[in-house]
C-alpha positions, 0 to 999 in steps of 0.5 A, a space after each residue: 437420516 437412518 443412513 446417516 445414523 447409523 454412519 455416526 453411531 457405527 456399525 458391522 458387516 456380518 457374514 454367516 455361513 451355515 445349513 440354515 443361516 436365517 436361524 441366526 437372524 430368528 434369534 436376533 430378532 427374538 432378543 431385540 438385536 437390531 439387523 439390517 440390509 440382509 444380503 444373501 449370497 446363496 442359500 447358505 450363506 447370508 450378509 447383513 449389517 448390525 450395530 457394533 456393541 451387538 457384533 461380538 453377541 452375534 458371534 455367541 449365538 451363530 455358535 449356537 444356530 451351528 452356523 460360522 459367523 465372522 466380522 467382515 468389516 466395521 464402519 462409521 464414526 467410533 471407528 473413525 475415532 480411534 484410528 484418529 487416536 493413532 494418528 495425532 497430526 490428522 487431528 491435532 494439527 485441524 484442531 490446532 489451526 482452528 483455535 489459532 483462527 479463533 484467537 487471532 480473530 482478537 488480535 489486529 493483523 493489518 492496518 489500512 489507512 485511508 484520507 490522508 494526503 500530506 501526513 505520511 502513513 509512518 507518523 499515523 501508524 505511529 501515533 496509533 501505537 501510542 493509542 495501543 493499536 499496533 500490528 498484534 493488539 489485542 482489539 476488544 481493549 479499544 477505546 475509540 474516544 481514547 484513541 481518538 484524543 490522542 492522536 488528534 493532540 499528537 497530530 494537529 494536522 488531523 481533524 478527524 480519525 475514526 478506527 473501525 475494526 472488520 476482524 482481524 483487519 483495523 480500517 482508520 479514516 483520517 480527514 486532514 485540516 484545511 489551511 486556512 488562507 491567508 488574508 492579505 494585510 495591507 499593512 504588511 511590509 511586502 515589495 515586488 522583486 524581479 523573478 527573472 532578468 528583464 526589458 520592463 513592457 508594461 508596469 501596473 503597480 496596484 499599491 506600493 512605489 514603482 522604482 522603474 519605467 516601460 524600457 528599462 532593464 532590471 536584474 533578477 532579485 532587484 526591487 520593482 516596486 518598493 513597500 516604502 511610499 515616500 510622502 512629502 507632507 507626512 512620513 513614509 508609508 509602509 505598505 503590502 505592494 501589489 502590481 504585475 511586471 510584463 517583461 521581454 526575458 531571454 532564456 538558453 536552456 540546455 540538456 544532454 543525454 548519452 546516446 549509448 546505454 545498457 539494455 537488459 536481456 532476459 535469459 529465461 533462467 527463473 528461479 523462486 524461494 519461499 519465506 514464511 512470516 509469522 508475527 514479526 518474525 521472518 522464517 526463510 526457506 533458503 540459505 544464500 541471500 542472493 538466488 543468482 550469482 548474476 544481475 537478476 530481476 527479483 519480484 517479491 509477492 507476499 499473501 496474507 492467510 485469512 478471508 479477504 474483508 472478513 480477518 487475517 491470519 498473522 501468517 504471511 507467505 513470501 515468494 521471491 522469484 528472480 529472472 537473470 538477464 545480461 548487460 547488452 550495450 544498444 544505440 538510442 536514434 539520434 532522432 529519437 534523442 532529438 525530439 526527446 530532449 526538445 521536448 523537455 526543454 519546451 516543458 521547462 521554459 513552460 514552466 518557468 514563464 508560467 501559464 500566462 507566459 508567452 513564447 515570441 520566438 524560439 530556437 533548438 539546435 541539437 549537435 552530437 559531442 563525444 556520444 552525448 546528445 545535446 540539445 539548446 532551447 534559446 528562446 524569446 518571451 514576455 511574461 510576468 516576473 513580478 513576485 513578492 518578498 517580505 521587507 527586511 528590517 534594515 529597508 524598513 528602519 531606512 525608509 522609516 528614517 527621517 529625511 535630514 538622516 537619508 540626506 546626511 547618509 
């Protein structure tokens, strides 16, 4: 602790010379002159340590033991201090950056949005800028309940948004509304149409009018089964129509891919340049735009100074490194193409018979034309083309109509 005292309030080394230089010690101590850390170099000579305000003293009164006294060296903080004073960026700057972090410490410098899975970020962030809270706001002016309201009015898709602030760092949860499912409306006008072209297996017509029997062929968009249910005691009855339609569909898909294409190879040349962003503002510590003349690679990180999770300085720095590479043309195997472009076609007729859709029988043939890679997918199901749609106006004012006015027409 003394140690560190005498660091703070500074001190001096001072060396005497002279025939009895523990004279000039007697009178240190004879006018309470506090001195420490008596080294003596030989009988002469002495070295010791006093404080600063008592240096120039001590030099009157070796005058005065006949004994030469000089300072050798002065320590501590007030010395320290006024070397500071003649350099201005030792202390100018580490107290400039400190008061820069205390105040963005108030302000938000970055905006985290988490729970939301059809509203995009940018509708979020810009509803929030409504509210106030944006890139470089002033966080202590928050109102959560505020915030809250309105941007629940400005997005109904949101049915909740809580924003927390961790500093300079604003974490916003939203919980996104669920859909509430539509209830089937057995009045609804709704028919059962063909999704694909096909020899009819199999017809289960829950409600509704079946317009077509096991073996006949329907066309893609043609009517299966009808909404319309004709009465012969009463009038047609307007329905929702249910059913399923196992049908035998034929498909013949086809893909092409180009055998030969460009490859990259890297040439080692690298190159990097900074930028610096402060605020909205971008300084960039270069000229061209470009850092090659040639294709290159760039990859852009960005480091945001602060404390992770604590706060965040409005103070990002911005690397760009680009690696050069050239054009060299190369052979995709013919194999390779083969099996690659069967099995997207097998993934597309999957997708088109659905997941109950059954594959009797296939085909793939794959030829080379003119350095294209082509393949053919012709295949045989059996799967469920039933799908529903809305009845136009028109098919229900017809079916609605009196039987004397469907005979006349």
């Amino acid at each position: 602790m003394e140690r560190l005292s005498d660091e703070a309030r500074g001190y001096a080394v001072i060396r005497a010379v002279g025939v009895e230089p523990t004279a000039l010690l007697y009178r240190c101590a004879a006018g309470n002159i506090d001195f420490w850390g008596v080294d003596p170099e030989d009988d002469y000579t002495l070295i010791f340590r006093t404080r600063l305000k008592y240096a120039e003293e001590i030099l009157v009164l070796a005058e005065k033991c006949n004994c030469e006294a000089k300072i050798m060296e002065r320590c501590g903080g007030p010395v320290e201090a006024k070397k500071l004073k003649k350099r201005y960026a030792l202390w100018v700057l580490p107290v400039f950056f400190l008061v820069l972090l205390i105040t963005s410490y108030f302000f938000i410098w970055k905006i985290e949005i988490t729970g939301n899975e059809t509203v995009s970020d940018i509708e979020i962030l810009n509803a929030l800028e409504d509210s106030g809270v944006y890139i470089g706001s002033y966080w202590p002016k928050f109102t959560s309940d505020n915030i809250r309201s309105r941007i629940l009015v400005d997005i109904p898709e949101l049915k909740w948004i809580s924003v927390s602030v961790f500093g300079s760092r604003a974490l916003v949860e939203v919980r996104e509304r669920t859909d509430i499912p539509k209830l089937f409306d057995e009045d609804e006008a709704v028919k059962i149409v063909a999704d694909e072209s096909g020899i009819i297996e199999s017809m289960g017509a829950l409600r509704g009018f079946p317009l077509f029997k096991k073996g006949q062929a329907a066309l893609e968009n043609e009517t299966l089964i009808s909404g319309a249910v004709p009465s012969t005691f009463s009038d047609t009855e307007i329905v929702h129509a249910e059913g399923s339609v196992i049908a035998r569909t034929w498909y013949e898909l086809t893909a092409i891919m180009p055998l030969s294409y460009d490859e990259k190879a890297y040439t080692g040349e690298k190159k990097s340049r900074f930028a610096l962003i402060f605020g909205n503002d971008r300084i960039n510590f270069y000229g061209k735009s470009r850092i090659f003349d040639v294709d290159c690679d760039n990859i852009v990180s960005k480091r945001r100074l602060g404390i992770k999770g604590f706060f965040e300085l409005p103070v990002t720095l911005v690397k760009e490194t680009s690696q050069a590479y050239e054009l060299h043309s190369a052979d995709y195997p013919e194999g390779a193409a083969k099996a690659r472009l069967e099995t997207q076609l097998n993934d597309e007729l999957a997708r088109k018979i659905g997941k109950d859709g059954e594959v009797i029988s296939s085909e793939y043939t794959f030829s080379v034309i003119n350095g294209f890679a082509v393949g053919t997918l012709r295949a045989e199901c059996k799967q469920n083309i039933a799908v529903e749609k809305e009845m136009s106006a028109e098919e229900i004012s017809e079916a609605k109509a009196p039987k004397e006015e469907k005979e006349t027409r």
